[in-house]
C-alpha positions as CSV (number, residue, x, y, z in Angstrom):
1,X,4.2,-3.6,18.1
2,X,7.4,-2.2,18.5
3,X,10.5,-4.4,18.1
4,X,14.3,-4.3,18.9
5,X,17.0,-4.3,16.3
6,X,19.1,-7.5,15.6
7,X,22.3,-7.5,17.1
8,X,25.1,-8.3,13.8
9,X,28.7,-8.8,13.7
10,X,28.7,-7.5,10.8
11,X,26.8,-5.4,8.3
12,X,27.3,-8.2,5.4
13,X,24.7,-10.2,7.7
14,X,22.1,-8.2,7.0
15,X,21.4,-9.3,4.2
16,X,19.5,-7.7,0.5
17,X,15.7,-6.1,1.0
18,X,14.1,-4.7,4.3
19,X,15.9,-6.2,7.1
20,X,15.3,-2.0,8.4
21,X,17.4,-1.4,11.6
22,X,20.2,-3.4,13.3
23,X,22.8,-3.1,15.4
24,X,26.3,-3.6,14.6
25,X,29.0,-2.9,16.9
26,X,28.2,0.4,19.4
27,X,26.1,1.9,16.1
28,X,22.5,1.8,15.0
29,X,22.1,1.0,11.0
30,X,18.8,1.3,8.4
31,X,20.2,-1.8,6.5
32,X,23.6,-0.4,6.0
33,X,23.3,2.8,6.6
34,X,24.0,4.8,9.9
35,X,21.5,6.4,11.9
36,X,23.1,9.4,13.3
37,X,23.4,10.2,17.1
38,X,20.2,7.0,17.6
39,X,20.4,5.0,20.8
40,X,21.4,1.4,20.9
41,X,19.7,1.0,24.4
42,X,16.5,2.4,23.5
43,X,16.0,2.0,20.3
44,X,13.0,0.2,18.9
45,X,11.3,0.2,15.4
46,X,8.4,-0.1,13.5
47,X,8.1,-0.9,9.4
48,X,10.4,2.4,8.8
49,X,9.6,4.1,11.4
50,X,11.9,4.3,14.8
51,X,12.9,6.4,17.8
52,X,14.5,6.2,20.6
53,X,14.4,7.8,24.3
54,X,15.3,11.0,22.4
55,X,14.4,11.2,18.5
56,X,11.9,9.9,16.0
57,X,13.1,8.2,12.7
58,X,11.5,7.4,9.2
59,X,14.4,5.1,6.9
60,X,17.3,6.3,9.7
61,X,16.2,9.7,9.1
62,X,15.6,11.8,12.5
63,X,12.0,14.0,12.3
64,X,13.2,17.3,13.6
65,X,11.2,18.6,17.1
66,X,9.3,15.0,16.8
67,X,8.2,13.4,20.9
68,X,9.8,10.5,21.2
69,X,8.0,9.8,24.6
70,X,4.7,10.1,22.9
71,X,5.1,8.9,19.4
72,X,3.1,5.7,17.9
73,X,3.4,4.3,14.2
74,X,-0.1,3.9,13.0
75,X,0.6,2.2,9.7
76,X,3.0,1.5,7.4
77,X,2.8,5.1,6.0
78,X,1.9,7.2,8.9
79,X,2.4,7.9,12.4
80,X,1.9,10.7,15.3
81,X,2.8,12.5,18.5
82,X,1.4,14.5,20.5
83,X,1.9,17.5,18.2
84,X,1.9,16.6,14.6
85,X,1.1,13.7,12.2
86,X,3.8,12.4,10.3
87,X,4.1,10.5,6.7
88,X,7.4,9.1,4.9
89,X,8.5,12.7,4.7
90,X,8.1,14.3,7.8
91,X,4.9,16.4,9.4
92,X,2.0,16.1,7.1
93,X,0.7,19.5,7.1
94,X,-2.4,19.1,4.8
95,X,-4.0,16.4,7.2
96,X,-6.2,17.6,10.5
97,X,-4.5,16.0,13.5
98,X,-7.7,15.5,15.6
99,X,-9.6,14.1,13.1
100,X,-6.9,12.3,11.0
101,X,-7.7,8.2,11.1
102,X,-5.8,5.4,8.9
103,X,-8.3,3.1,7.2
104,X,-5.7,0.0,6.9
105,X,-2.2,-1.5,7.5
106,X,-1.4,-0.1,4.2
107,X,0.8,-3.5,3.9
108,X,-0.1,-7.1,2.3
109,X,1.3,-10.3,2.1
110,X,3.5,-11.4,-1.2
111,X,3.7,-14.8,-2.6
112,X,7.0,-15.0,-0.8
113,X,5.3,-14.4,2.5
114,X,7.1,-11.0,3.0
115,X,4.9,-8.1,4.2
116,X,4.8,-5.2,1.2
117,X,3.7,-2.3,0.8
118,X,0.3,-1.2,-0.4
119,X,-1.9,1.5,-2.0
120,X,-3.3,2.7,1.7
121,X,-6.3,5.1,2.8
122,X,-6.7,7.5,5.9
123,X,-9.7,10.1,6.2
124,X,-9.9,13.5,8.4
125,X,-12.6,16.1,8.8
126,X,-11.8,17.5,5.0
127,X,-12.1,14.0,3.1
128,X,-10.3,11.1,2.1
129,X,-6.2,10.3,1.5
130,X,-4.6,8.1,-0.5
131,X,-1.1,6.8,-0.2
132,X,0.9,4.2,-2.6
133,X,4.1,2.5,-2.4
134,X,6.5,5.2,-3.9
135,X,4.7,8.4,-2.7
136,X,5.8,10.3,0.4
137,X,3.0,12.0,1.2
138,X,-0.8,11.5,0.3
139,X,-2.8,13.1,-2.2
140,X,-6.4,13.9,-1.7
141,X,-8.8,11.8,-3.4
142,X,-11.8,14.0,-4.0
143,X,-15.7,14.1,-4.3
144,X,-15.4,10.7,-2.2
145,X,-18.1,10.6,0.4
146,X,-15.6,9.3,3.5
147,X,-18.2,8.6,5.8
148,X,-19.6,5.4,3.3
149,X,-16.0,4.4,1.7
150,X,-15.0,1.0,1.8
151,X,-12.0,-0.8,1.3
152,X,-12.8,-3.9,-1.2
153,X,-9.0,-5.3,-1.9
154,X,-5.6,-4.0,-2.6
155,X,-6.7,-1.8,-5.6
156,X,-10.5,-1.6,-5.4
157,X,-12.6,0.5,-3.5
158,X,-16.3,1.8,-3.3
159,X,-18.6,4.9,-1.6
160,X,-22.3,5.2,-1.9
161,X,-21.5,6.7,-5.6
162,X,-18.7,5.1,-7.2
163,X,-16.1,2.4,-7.6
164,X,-12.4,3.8,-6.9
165,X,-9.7,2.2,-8.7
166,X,-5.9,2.9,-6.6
167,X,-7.7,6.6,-5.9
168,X,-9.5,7.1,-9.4
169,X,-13.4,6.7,-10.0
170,X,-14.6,4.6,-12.6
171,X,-17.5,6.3,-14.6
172,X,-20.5,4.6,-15.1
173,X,-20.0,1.4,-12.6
174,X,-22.7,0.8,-10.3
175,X,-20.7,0.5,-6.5
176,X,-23.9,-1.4,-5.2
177,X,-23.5,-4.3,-7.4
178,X,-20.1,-4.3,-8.0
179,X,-17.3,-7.3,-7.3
180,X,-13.6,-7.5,-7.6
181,X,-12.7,-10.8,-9.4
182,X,-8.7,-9.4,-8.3
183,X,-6.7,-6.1,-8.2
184,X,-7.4,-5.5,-11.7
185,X,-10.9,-6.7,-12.7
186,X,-13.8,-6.6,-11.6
187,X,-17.8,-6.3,-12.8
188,X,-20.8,-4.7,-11.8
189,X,-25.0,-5.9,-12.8
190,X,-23.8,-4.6,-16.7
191,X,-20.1,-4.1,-17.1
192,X,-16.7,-5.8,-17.3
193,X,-14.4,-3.2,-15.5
194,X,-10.3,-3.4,-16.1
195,X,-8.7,-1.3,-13.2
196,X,-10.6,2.1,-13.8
197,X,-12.6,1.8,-17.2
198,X,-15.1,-0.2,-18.5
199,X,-13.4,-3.1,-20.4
200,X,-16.4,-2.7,-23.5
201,X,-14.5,-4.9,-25.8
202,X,-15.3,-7.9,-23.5
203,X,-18.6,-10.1,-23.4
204,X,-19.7,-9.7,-19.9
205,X,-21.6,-13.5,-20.0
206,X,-18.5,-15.6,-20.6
207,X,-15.7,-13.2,-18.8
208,X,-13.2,-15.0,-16.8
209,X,-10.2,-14.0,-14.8
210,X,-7.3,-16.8,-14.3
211,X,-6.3,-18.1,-10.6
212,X,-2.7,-16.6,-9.7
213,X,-2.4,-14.0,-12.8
214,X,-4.3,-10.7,-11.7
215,X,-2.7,-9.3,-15.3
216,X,-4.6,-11.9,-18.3
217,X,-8.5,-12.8,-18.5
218,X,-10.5,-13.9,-21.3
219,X,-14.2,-14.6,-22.6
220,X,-15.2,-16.8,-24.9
221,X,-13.6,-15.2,-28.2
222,X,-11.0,-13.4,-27.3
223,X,-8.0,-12.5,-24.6
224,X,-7.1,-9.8,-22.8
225,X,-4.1,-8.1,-20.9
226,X,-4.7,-5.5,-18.7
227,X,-7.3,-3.9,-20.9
228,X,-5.4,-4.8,-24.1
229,X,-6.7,-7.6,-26.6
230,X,-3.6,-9.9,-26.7
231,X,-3.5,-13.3,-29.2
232,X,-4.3,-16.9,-28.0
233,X,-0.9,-17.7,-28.2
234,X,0.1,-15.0,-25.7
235,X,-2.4,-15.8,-24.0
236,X,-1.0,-19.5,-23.5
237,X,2.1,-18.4,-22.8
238,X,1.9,-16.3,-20.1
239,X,-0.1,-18.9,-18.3
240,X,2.6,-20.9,-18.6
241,X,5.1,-18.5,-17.5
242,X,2.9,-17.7,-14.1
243,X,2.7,-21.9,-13.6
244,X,6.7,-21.8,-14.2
245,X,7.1,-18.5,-11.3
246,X,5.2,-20.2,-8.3
């Protein structure tokens, strides 16, 4: 949905973060920064993206040759006109436009109910994309079989063959049994997985992820971060610091 910038008196009202466009006086800003020659009247945004009744905009920046009349944000990463699909950049040249799909919003929820972004997926005719947070455009995630991929959480992902970890396959896990405990671990019918590797130092029987900490788990003689054996004691204490954040 398209919405209309916030009229401020001043630019000190808008405030730290991703407040994206508003108006201030007879000008159009990106936070606090100008968008040249942009619309008041007819301006109207999207996450980044924007236009107006005569230019299309990604972070105040105007796409060059872009159709306003026709152009439609399809996620937070991408969007399209009549002509071309666009990313954070400007026209995405290595995608086909008449096949080209987005698989998710490529946004989530935080703990302090703002919208962020997300590692994201889109597929065309040639195979699979992959977008994160600090990449303008997306890279191809090969040997994926597109047609059977499937979107298990923020991180995780499957096809008929393997389990994808934020784009990368993790050898020797078994996608038909596998579940995501969080955006880090995970386990199939034989293995404790820690983002994408087997975590082989673990005992798969008594493995345990902790509520609200996608970083720590344990089992029933040792502790882990990430994929890293950590002491009891560290253990502890970043529990505690997690209680002491929410």
């Amino acid at each position: 949905m398209w919405l209309k910038p916030e009229c401020i008196t001043s630019l000190k009202e808008a405030g730290p973060g991703n407040r994206y466009y508003n108006i201030a006086g007879a000008g159009i800003y990106y936070n606090t920064y100008p968008v040249k020659h942009a619309d008041p009247g007819t301006f109207m945004y999207r996450y980044g993206f924007a236009k107006d009744k005569d230019r299309c905009y990604r972070m105040g920046e105007a796409f060059r040759g872009a159709d306003a009349a026709s152009f439609e944000v399809l996620n937070r990463y991408f969007a399209r006109d009549k002509n071309h699909i666009y990313n954070r950049e400007g026209i995405d040249k290595k995608v086909d436009y008449a096949t080209f799909e987005v698989l998710d919003t490529g946004e989530r929820t935080g703990g302090d109910g703002r919208a962020h972004d997300e590692t994201s997926y889109a597929k065309d005719k040639n195979g699979l994309w992959m977008m994160t947070y600090y990449q303008y455009k997306p890279v191809a995630v090969k040997g994926v079989d597109s047609t059977t991929f499937e979107r298990i959480n923020a991180s995780f992902a499957k096809d008929v063959r393997y389990v994808i970890w934020q784009g990368k396959k993790v050898k020797k896990a078994d996608p038909g049994s596998f579940q995501a405990w969080n955006e880090n671990y995970g386990r199939d019918a034989n293995h404790v997985i820690c983002q994408d590797n087997l975590l082989t130092a673990a005992d798969y029987a008594s493995f345990e992820t902790v509520p609200h900490n996608i970083t720590i788990a344990r089992d029933r003689s040792s502790y882990f971060q990430f994929d890293r054996s950590i002491t009891e004691e560290d253990y502890t204490a970043l529990i505690k610091d997690n209680i002491g954040d929410k």
